[in-house]
C-alpha positions in Angstrom: 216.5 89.0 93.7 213.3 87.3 93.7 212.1 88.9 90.9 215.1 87.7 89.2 214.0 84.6 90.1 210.8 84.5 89.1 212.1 85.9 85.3 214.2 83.1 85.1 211.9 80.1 86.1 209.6 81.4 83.8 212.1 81.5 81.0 213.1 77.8 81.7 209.5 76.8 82.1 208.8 78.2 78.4 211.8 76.8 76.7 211.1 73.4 78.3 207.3 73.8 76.9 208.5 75.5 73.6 210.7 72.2 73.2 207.9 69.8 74.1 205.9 72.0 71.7 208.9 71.1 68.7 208.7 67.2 69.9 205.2 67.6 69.3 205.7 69.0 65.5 208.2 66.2 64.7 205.7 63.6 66.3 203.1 65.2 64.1 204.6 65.6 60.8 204.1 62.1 59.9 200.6 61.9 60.0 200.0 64.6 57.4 200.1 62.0 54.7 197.1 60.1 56.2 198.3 56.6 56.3 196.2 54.5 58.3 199.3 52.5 59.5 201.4 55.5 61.0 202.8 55.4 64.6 200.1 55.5 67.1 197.4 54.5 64.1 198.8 50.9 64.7 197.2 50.9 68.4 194.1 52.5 66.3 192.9 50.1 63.5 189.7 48.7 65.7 188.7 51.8 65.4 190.3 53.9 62.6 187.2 52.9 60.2 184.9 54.7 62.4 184.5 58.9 60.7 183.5 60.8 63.3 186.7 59.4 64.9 189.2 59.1 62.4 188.3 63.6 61.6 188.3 64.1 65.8 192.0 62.1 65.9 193.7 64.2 62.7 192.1 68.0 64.2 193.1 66.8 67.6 196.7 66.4 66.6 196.9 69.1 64.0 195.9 72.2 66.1 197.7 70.9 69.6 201.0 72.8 68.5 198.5 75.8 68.1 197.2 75.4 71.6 200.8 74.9 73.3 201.9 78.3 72.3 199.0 80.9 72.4 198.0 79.2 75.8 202.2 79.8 76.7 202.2 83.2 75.1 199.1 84.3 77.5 201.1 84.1 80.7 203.6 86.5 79.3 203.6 89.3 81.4 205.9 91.2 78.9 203.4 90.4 76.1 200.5 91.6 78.3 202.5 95.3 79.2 203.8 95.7 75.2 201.5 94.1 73.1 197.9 94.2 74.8 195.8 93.5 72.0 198.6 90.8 70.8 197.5 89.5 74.1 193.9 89.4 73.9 194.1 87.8 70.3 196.3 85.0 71.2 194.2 84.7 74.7 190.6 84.6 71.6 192.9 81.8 69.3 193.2 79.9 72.3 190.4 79.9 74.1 188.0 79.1 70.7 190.4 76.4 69.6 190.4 74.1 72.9 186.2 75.0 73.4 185.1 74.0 69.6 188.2 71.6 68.4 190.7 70.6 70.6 188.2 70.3 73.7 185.3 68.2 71.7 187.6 66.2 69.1 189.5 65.0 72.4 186.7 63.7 74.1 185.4 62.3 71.2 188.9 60.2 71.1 188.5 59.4 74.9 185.6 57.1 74.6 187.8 55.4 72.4 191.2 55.7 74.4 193.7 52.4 74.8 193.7 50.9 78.1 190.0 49.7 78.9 187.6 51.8 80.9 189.7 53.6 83.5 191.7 54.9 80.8 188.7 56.3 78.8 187.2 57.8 82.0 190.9 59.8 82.8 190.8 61.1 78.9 187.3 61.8 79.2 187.1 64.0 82.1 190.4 65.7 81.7 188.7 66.7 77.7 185.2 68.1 80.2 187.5 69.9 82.3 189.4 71.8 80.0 186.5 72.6 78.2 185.0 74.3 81.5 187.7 75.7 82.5 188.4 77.4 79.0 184.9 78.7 79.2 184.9 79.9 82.4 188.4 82.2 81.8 186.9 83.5 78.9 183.4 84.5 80.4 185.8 85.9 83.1 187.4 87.8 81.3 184.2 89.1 79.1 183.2 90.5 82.8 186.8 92.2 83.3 187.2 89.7 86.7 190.6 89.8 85.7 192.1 87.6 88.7 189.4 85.1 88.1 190.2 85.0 84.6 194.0 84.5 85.7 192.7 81.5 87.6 190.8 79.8 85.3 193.0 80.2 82.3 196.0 78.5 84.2 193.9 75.3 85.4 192.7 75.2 81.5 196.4 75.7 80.1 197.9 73.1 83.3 194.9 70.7 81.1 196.6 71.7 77.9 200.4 70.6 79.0 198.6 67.1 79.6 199.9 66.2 76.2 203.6 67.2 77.1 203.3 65.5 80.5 202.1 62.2 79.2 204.6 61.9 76.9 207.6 62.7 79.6 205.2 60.2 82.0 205.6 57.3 79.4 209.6 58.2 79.1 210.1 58.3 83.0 208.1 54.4 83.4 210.1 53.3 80.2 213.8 54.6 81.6 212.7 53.0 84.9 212.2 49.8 83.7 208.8 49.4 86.5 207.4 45.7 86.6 204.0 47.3 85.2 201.6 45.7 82.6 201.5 47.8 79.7 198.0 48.5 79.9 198.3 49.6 83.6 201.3 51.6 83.2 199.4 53.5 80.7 196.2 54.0 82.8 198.7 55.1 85.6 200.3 57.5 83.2 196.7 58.5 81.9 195.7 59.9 85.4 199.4 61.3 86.0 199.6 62.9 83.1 196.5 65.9 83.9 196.0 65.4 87.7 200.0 66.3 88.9 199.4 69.8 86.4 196.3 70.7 87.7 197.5 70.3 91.3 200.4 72.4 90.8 198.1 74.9 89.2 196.3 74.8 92.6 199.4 75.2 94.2 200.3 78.4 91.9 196.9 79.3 92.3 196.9 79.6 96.2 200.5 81.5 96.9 198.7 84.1 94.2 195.9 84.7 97.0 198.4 84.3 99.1 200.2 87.3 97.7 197.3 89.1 97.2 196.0 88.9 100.9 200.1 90.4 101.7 200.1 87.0 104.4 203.2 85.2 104.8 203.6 82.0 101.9 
């Protein structure tokens, strides 16, 4: 039964981040014709004339969908059994994607983020996070520490669903109608939107050892 369980929360949890993943498409399909006054570009024009940001915004955006479902595809335990090398590929795509593109071009954008300085430290640090975290699964994994590598992986990939959880942050304050200033709701949504993932990742993290050590959860 409780492996049942498990196969079913895990199908739910990938069709909900399969969706976000489709949301993300749709939000990202208008920015292929590199308008300057497109969506989230209007918060942007202080600082849209500046290169190195302008290239970091467009490959930050462009690869996320890439990202959202070779991270996903790694914590396929069916994947893993059938399709080992499948596995290891999409475990390589991921892993040098978020450490030279999506990792760097994202903390590029955070020194540049909306919502003042306590925004840009949130966007910063989650961006040196995942970058770390990324590294250290895949140097874990280099040494075959396999459960390590587990470990690591899952806190990057809980950094990765940031950009699914910000977005459903930003719908939950706006369906709530919360007295907030715009500029604190989105710092407030700016620390939500990594720090709740990575301490459910924690949380996952612990009833594994848990398991491991065959002591009661």
């Amino acid at each position: 039964m409780k492996a049942i369980l498990k196969q079913i929360a895990w199908i739910l949890t990938a069709t909900a981040i399969l969706y976000g993943a489709w949301l993300m498409l749709l939000l990202t399909i208008p920015y292929a014709a590199f308008e300057r006054y497109t969506d989230f570009l209007l918060t942007k024009q202080r600082v849209y004339h500046i290169l190195h940001w302008r290239i970091s915004f467009y490959i930050h955006i462009f690869v996320s969908i890439t990202v959202l479902l070779a991270g996903l595809l790694q914590f396929s335990k069916y994947l893993l059994d059938n399709f080992p090398r499948l596995h290891r590929n999409c475990g390589k795509v991921y892993a040098l994607v978020v450490i030279f593109l999506s990792g760097p071009t994202g903390l590029i954008m955070g020194f540049y983020a909306n919502g003042g300085i306590y925004a840009r430290i949130s966007f910063v640090l989650l961006s040196v996070l995942w970058i770390i975290f990324t590294i250290l699964g895949w140097k874990r994994a280099m040494q075959g520490r396999w459960p390590e590598h587990i470990t690591w992986m899952l806190r990057s990939y809980a950094l990765t669903l940031s950009a699914l959880s910000l977005r459903f942050y930003a719908l939950i304050l706006g369906w709530m109608h919360m007295p907030l200033r715009p500029v604190t709701a989105y710092i407030t949504i700016s620390w939500l939107s990594w720090t709740v993932n990575l301490l459910l990742a924690e949380w996952l993290i612990k009833r594994m050892l848990i398991k491991r050590m065959n002591l009661p959860a």
